[in-house]
C-alpha positions in Angstrom: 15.0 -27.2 -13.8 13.7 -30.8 -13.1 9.8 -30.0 -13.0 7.4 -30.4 -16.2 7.5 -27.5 -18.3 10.6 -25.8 -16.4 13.5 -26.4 -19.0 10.8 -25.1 -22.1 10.2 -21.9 -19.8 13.7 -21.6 -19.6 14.4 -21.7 -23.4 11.5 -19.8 -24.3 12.7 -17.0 -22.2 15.8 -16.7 -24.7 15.6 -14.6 -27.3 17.2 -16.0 -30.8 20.5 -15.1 -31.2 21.0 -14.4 -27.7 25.1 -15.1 -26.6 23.8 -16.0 -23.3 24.6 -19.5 -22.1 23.0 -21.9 -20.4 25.8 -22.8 -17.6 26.2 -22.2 -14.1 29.1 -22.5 -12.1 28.4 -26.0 -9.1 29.5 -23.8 -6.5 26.0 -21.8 -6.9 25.0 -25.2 -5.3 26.5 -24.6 -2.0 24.8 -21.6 -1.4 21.4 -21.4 -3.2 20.0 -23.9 -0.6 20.2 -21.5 2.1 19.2 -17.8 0.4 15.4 -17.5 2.3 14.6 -14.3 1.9 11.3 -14.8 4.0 13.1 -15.4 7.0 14.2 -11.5 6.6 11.1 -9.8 5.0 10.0 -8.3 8.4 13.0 -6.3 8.4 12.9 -4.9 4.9 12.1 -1.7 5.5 12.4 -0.2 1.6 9.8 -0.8 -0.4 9.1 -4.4 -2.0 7.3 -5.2 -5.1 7.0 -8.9 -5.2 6.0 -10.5 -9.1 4.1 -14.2 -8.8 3.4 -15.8 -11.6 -0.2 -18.1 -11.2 1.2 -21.3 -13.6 5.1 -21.2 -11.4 6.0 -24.3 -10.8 9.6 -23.2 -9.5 8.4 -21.7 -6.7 5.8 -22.1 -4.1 2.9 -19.5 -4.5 2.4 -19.6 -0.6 5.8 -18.5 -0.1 5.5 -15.7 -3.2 2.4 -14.4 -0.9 3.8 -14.8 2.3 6.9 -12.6 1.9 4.7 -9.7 0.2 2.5 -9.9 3.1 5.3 -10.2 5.9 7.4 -7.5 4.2 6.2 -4.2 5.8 6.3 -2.4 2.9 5.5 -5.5 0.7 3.3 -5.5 -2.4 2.2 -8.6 -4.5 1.7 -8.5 -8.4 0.1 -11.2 -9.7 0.2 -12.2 -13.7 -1.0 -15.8 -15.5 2.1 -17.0 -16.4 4.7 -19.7 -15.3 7.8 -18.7 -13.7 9.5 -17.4 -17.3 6.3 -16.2 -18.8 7.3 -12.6 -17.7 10.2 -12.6 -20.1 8.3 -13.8 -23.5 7.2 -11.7 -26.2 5.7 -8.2 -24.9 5.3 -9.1 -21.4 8.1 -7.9 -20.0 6.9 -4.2 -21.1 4.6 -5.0 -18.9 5.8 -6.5 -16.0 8.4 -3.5 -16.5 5.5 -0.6 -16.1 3.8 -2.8 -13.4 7.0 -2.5 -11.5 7.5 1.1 -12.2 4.0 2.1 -11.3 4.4 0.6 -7.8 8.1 2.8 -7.5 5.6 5.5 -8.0 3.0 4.8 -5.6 6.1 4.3 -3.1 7.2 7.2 -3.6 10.8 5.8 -5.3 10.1 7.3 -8.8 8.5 10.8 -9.0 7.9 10.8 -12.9 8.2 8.2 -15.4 10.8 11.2 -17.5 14.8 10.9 -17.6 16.5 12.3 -14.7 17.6 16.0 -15.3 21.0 17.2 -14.7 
C-alpha cells in the first residue's frame, strides 16, 4: 500500500468499530509475487465476472481487461472508483447485485429468492 491514495482506500473501506486488523502475516510475501491469474484465464472454464475499478491505482487496468477478455467465459464490470471504492457506503449493494445479475445471465443463479428445501 505504497501508492498515493492506497493506505486512505484502505482505511476508508473499514467500517467504525470494525475488530478487523490491519496485519498480515510476511510469509504472504513469498507467495503473492507469483499468484497471476492471467497466465490461467484461458483455461477457466466457469463463468468469470471480473470488477475494475476506473481510479485503481493497485492494479493495472490493462491487466483487469485482459483477463475478462482471455477468460472464455469472462465478463468485465466497470465502476468509477479506486481499488476500495466498492466497499464504501452503499456501493457494495451494488457491486453485490452487479455480481448477482451476471450469475443470472450465466445461468449460475436461477432466481434472486432463498433456496427451497
Amino acid at each position: 500500500m505504497s501508492r498515493p491514495g492506497e493506505g486512505e482506500g484502505f482505511a476508508a473501506a473499514v467500517p467504525p468499530g470494525s475488530p478487523w486488523r490491519n496485519a498480515v502475516s510476511p510469509a504472504v510475501f513469498l507467495t503473492v509475487s507469483t499468484i497471476r491469474p492471467i497466465r490461467l484465464a484461458r483455461r477457466v472454464a466457469a463463468p468469470l465476472w471480473v470488477g475494475a475499478g476506473d481510479r485503481d491505482v493497485s492494479v493495472p487496468a490493462r491487466s483487469v481487461r485482459r483477463l475478462a477478455e482471455l477468460a472464455p467465459r469472462g465478463e468485465l464490470q466497470r465502476y468509477p472508483y479506486d481499488h476500495f471504492g466498492a466497499f464504501a457506503g452503499d456501493r457494495p449493494a451494488r457491486v453485490a447485485a452487479d455480481h448477482a445479475a451476471f450469475l443470472r445471465r450465466a445461468g449460475v443463479v436461477l432466481s434472486a429468492g432463498p433456496a427451497s428445501g
